[in-house]
N, C-alpha and C positions, 0 to 999 in steps of 0.2 A: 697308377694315378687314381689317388681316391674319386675326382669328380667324371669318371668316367660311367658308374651306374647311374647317378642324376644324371647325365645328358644322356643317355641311350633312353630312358626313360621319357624324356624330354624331348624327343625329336618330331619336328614338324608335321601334321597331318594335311600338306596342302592338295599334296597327292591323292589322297582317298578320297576328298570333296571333288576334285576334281576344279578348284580353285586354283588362281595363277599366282603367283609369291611377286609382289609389287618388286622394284629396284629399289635396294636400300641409298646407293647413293641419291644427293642429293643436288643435281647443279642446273637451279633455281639463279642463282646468284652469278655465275659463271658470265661473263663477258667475253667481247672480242680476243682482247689483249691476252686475258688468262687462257683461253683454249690457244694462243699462239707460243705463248709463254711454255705449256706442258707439253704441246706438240715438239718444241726443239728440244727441253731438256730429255723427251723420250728418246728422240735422237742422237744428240750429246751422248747419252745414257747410253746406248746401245755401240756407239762406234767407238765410243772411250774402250765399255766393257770387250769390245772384238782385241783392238790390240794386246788387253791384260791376257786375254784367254789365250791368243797365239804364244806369249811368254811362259805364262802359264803352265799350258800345256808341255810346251819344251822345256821349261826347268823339273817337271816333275815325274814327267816321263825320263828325263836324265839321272834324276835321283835315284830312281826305280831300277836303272841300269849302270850305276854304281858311276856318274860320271857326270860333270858339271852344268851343261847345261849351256845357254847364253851366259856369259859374266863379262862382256867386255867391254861393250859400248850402253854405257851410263851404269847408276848403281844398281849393284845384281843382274846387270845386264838389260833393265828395264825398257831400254831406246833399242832393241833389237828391231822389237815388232815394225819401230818405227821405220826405223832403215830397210828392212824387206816392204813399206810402203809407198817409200820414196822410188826403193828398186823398180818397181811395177808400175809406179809412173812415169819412168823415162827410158822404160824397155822399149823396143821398137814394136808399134803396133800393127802385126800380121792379119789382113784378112785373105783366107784361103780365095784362090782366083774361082773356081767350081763351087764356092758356096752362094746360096741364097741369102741375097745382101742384107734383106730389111730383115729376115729372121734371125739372120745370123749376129747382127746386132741387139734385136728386141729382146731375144733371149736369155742374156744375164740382167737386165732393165725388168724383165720379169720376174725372174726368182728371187732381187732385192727387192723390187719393190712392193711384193707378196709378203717377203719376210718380216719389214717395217710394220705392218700394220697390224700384227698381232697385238705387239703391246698398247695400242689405242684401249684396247677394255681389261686392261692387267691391272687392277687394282693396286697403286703403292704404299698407302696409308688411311688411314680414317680422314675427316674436314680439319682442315689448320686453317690459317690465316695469312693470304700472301697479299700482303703488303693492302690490307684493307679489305680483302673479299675475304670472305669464307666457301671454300671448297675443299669437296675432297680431292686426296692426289692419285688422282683420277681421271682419263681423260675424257671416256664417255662410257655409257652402258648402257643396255636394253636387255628386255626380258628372253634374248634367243642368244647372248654374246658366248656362250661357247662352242654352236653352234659357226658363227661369224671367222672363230678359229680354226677349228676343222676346215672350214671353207676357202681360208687361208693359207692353212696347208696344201690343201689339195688342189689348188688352182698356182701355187706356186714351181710345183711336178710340172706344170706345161715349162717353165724356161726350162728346165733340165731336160727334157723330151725333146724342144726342139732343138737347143742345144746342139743334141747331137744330130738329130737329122739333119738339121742346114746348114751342115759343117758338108756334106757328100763324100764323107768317108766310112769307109767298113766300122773302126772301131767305137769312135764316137755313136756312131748306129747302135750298135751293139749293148752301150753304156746307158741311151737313152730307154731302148724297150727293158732292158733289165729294171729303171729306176722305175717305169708304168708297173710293173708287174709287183716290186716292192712297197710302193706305194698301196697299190691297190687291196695288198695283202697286211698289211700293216695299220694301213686306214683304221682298217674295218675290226680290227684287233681292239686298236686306241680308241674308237666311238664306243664299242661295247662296253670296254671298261670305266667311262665316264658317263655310261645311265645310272649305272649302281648310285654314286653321288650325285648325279637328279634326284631317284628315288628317294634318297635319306635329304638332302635339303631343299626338296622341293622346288626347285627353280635350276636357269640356267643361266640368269646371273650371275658373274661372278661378284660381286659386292654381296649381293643374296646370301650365295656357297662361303662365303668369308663371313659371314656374319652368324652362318649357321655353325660355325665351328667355334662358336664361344669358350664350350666346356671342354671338348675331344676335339680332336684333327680326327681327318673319314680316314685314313690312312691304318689307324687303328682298330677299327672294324671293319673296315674294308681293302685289307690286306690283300688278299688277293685278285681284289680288282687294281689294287695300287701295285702289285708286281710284277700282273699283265701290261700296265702302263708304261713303267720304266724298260722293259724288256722293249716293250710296241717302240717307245720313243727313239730308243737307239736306233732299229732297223729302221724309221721314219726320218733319221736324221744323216743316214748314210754312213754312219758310223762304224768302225770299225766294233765289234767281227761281222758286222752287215755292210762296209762299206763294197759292195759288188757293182754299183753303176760306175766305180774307179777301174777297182780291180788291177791295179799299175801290172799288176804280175801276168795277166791274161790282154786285158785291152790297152794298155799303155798306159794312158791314163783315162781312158774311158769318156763321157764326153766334154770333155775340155781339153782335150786331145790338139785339136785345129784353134786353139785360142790361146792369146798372147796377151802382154801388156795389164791395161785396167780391165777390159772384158775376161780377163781369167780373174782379177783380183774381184771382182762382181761376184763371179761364181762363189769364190773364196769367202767372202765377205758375207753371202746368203748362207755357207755352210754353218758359219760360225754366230751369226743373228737365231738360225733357227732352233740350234744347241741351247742359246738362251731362252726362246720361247717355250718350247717343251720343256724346260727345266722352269721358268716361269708357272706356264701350266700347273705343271705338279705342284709346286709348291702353293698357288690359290686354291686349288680342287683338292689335297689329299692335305697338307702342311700347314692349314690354319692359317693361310695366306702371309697378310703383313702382319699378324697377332704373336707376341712375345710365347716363347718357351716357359712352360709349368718349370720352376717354380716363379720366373720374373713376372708374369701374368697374373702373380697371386699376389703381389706385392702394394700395398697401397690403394687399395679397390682398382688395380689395373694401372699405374700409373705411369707403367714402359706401357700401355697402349693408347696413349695418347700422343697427340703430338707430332712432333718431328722422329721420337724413334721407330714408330714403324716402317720407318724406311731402312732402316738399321736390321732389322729383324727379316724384312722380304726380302735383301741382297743378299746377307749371309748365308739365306735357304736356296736362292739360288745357286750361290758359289757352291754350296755342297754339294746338287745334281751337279755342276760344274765339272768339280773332280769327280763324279759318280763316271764320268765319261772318260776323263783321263784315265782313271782308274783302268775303267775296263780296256782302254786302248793298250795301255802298257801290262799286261794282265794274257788277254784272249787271243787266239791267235784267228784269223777270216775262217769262218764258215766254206764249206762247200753251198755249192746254187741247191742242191736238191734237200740237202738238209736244212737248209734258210728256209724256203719254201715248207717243207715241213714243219717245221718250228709255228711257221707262221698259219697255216690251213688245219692243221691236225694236233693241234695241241691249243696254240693262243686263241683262236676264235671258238674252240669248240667248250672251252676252258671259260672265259666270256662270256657267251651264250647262258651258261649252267649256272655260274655266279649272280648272272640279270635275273634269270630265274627264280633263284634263291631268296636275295633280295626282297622281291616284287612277293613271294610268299610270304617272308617274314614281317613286311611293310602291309601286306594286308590281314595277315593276324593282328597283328598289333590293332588295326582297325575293329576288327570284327569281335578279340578276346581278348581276354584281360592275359598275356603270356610274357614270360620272361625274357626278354629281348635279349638283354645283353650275351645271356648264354644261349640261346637260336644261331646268337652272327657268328658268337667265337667258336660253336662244333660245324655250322656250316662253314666257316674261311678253315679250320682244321680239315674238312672230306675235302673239299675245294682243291687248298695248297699238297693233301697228301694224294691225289687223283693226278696231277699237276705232275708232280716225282714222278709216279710209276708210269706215265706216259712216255718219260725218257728214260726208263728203265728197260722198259719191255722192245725187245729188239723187231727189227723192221723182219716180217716173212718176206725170202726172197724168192725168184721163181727158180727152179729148177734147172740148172743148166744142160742146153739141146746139143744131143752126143754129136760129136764133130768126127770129120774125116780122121782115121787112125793113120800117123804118122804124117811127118811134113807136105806141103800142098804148096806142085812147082807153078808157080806167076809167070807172066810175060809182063818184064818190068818195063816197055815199050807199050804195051795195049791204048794206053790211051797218048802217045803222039811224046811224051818226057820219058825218063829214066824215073822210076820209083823204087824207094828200096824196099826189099821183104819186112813183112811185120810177123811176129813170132810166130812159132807155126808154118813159115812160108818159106819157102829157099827159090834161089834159081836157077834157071836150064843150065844143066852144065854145056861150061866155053870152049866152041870147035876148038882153038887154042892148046886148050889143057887135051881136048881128045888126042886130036893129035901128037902134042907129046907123048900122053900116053898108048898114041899107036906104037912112035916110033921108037919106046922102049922094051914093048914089047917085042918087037921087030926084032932089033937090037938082042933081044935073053932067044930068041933062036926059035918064037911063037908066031909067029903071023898072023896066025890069025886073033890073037888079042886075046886080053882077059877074056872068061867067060861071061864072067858076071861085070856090068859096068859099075863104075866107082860113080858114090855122091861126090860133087864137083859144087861149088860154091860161088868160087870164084873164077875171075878170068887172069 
C-alpha cells in the first residue's frame, strides 16, 4: 500500500505531550427522538444479525462438511433460525426446585443485557442526515469508550458465573469457575493487546481510533497485537476450540445445564451478541473501522466515505471476523484445560506485555529522534510474531516419572463401603470361590496339599 510510509510517518503525538485526543464525534445536535431512533436500530441491528449468524453458522459449517446445511423452511433455508426461536418460546419453562430463584433468573438478564451495550460507542459511520438533523451513526462516545467495553465484557462473566452456581448442581458449577478463570486469562490477553493502538492513536475513543486510521488500518503495523486479539477474542467468547465453560463432552452442557425454555435462549442469544462485539471491536481498533478498503477509499477524494456507505463497509468487516469464527469452529478441534490455560499465561500475555513494550519504545523514539518508524514496527512485529512460533514449538519439560511398585498392586475393591474396579497396574484378591476350586482339583490330581505356588486370580 503506497500510503502506508506517509501515515507511519504521520502518526499522532498526543501520547508524548502527554495531551488527551478530544472525541472526534460530534453530537451537539443530537436530540431526544434521535438517541431513541439509534438506540432501537442498534437493537433491530443486533437481533436481526443473531438469527443470520445461527444460519450462518450451520450453512457453512455444513458446507465444510460436504453436506447441506438448513434448506427447508424458507429460501436456502433462511426461517430456520426462526423456528428454533419460536421453539424456545413455547418449550416448557423448567426452574430447578434447589435452585436460588432471583439468581437463578437474573443470571441470563445479565449476560444479555451486558452484551447490548457494547455497541452504544461502536462507531457505524461518519455525520449523515436523518431526517433534518445531522449526526453521526453513532450513539454516544467519550474519551475512556474502550475502556467502557472491556468493562462490558467483564461484568457480563458474572451471568455466566452465576448461572451456574444458582442452578445447585455439580456440573453447571463446574462450567461457571472454568468461565471465571477464562475470563480472567483472556481479559488480560485482549487489554494488552489494545494499548499498543492507544499508543499509536492516541486516544480511547473510538471515533478518535477510526479517525486515526485515515491512511493505514493498525492491524498492519500492529500485527501482532492484532493476532493476540483475535486469538484472546475467541477464548473471550467461549468459542470453540475454547469453548470449555460448555464442554458438552465433560459437563453436559456446562452452565446451562439446569436451564430450559427463553432463559437458555438468553444465554444463547448473549453467546452470539458477544461474537458480534469482539468482531465489532476489531474491526474499529485494527480495520479502519467504518472507512472503505484501499483502493475504494482512493476513489473521488473518498467518496464511499461518506455518507450512507459506511455502513456498507463496517458490516461486511464484521461478517468477515463472523466467518473468522465459523471458520475456526469447523477447522479446530477443543483444546485440553491445561493447554487453554497455557496458550493463555505463558505465551498471550507474556507475548502482550513485550509488544506494549515495543511499542511505547518505538513511540517514544519517534519523539525524541528523527528514526525510521515504519521499519522499527515491521522488525519488531517480525521478532514479536517469530518469538510467538517458537513458543509453541519448544515442548513443555515434564517431571520425571516417581518409580512405582514393580509388578501389579492388590486393592480392596470394598475399602471405601462400594465395589470399585482396578485401575491399571491394580488387580484383585484372588476369589475364595476360584481357590477352592482350585483346592479341589488339586484334590482331585491325587495333591492335597495344593499347588505350591498360588495362581494370580483376577476374577471371581
Amino acid at each position: 500500500m503506497s500510503v502506508l510510509p506517509a501515515a507511519l510517518t504521520a502518526l499522532p503525538s498526543a501520547v508524548g505531550d502527554g495531551a488527551v485526543a478530544p472525541v472526534v464525534a460530534d453530537f451537539s445536535n443530537d436530540v431526544f427522538w434521535v438517541w431513541l431512533l439509534k438506540a432501537v436500530a442498534i437493537i433491530v441491528f443486533l437481533l436481526t444479525s443473531v438469527l443470520i449468524a445461527i444460519w450462518f453458522e450451520r450453512r457453512v459449517v455444513g458446507i465444510m462438511q460436504l453436506r447441506p446445511g438448513p434448506n427447508v423452511h424458507g429460501p436456502f433455508g433462511l426461517l430456520q433460525s426462526l423456528a428454533d426461536a419460536m421453539k424456545l418460546l413455547v418449550k416448557e419453562d423448567i426452574t430447578v426446585k434447589a435452585a436460588d430463584k432471583l439468581v437463578y433468573i437474573l443470571a441470563p438478564m445479565i449476560a444479555v443485557l451486558c452484551s447490548l451495550l457494547v455497541y452504544a460507542v461502536i462507531p457505524f459511520g461518519p455525520e449523515v442526515n436523518i431526517f433534518g438533523v445531522i449526526t453521526p451513526l453513532q450513539l454516544t462516545d467519550f474519551p475512556v469508550a474502550v475502556l467502557y467495553i472491556l468493562a462490558c465484557a467483564s461484568v457480563g462473566v458474572y451471568g455466566i458465573v452465576l448461572g451456574g452456581w444458582s442452578s445447585n448442581s455439580t456440573y453447571p458449577l463446574l462450567g461457571g469457575v472454568r468461565s471465571t478463570a477464562q475470563v480472567i486469562s483472556y481479559e488480560l490477553a485482549m487489554g494488552l493487546s489494545l494499548v499498543s493502538v492507544f499508543i499509536m492513536a492516541g486516544s480511547m475513543s473510538t471515533s478518535q481510533i477510526v479517525d486515526s486510521q485515515t491512511s493505514v488500518w493498525w492491524f498492519l503495523p500492529l500485527l501482532p497485537a492484532f493476532v493476540i486479539y483475535v486469538i484472546s477474542m475467541v477464548g473471550e467468547t467461549n468459542r470453540l476450540p475454547f469453548d470449555l465453560p460448555e464442554a458438552e463432552g465433560e459437563l453436559v452442557g456446562g452452565y446451562t445445564t439446569e436451564y430450559s425454555s427463553m432463559k437458555f435462549a438468553w444465554f444463547f442469544l448473549a453467546e452470539y451478541i458477544n461474537m458480534l462485539n469482539v468482531s465489532a471491536v476489531a474491526t474499529t481498533l485494527f480495520f479502519g473501522g467504518w472507512r472503505a478498503p484501499w483502493p475504494l477509499s482512493a476513489i473521488n477524494d473518498g467518496m464511499f466515505n461518506t455518507g450512507w456507505w459506511p455502513v456498507l463497509w463496517f458490516v461486511a468487516k464484521v461478517w468477515m471476523f463472523m466467518f473468522l469464527f465459523v471458520w475456526i469452529r469447523g477447522s479446530v478441534l477443543r483444546f485440553r484445560y491445561d493447554q487453554f490455560m497455557k496458550i493463555g499465561w505463558k505465551v498471550l500475555i507474556p507475548a502482550a506485555l513485550a509488544w506494549v513494550v515495543c511499542v511505547s519504545l518505538v513511540q517514544a523514539a519517534r519523539q525524541l529522534w528523527d528514526v525510521d518508524l515504519r521499519t522499527l514496527l515491521f522488525v519488531l512485529a517480525g521478532l514479536v510474531l517469530v518469538g510467538l512460533v517458537v513458543s509453541f514449538l519448544v515442548p513443555e519439560k515434564k517431571p520425571a516419572p516417581e518409580p512405582g511398585p514393580t509388578g501389579p498392586q492388590e486393592i480392596d475393591p470394598f475399602a471405601d463401603g462400594y465395589p470399585v474396579p482396578p485401575l491399571p497396574g491394580q488387580v484383585l484378591p484372588p476369589s475364595p470361590r476360584a481357590q477352592r476350586r482350585l483346592a479341589a482339583t488339586a484334590t482331585d490330581a491325587g495333591d492335597p496339599s495344593g499347588p505350591e505356588t498360588p495362581l494370580e486370580v483376577r476374577g471371581g
